[in-house]
C-alpha positions, -999 to +999 in steps of 0.1 A: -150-081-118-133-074-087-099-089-076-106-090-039-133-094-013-140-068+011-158-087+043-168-062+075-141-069+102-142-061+138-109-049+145-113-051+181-116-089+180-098-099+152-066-120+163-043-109+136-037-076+123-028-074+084-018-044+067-029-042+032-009-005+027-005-001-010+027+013-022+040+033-058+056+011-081+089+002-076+118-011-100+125-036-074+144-070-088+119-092-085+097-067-108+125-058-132+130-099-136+102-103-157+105-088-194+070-074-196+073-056-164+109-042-168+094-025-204+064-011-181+083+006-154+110+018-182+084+033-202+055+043-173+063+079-171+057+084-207+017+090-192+015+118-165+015+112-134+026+082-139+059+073-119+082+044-113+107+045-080+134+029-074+129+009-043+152+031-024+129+056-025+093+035-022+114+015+014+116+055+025+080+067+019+065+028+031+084+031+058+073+071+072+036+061+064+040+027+086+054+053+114+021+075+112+001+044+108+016+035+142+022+067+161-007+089+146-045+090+170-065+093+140-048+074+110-069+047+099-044+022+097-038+024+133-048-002+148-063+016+179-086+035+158-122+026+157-130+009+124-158-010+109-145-021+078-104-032+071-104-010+042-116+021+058-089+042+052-086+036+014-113+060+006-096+082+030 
């Protein structure tokens, strides 16, 4: 059972642009709010590689792969670059 959909989009016509960029897990409030979550991220490094980040850090590493995304002539989730599909670049 899968979560999501994939559909083929032309990203040369589409009118919108959405970035679906996944991020690391982050200890962010509205995460550490809920009970069951807070006891995950406490405890998710007890299983290698497993690693939760404060959101300092995740803001810092989201925020250098949006500047490739945007300044980089090959990286898929550039908007310029020729792609069939919108989830091209998560196989990438």
């Amino acid at each position: 059972m899968f979560l999501f959909s994939f559909v083929p989009v032309d990203l040369k016509k589409a009118k919108q642009l959405v970035s679906i960029t996944l991020g690391p897990g982050a200890k962010t409030e509205s995460v550490m709010h809920s009970s069951t979550m807070a006891m995950v991220m406490n405890t998710m490094d007890a299983i290698k590689p497993n690693v939760a980040h404060e959101p300092e850090t995740v803001q810092t590493m989201m925020t250098l792969i949006m500047i490739n995304d945007i300044t980089s002539k090959t990286a898929l989730g550039n908007p310029n670059v020729n792609s069939t599909y919108h989830t091209d670049f998560l196989g990438k």
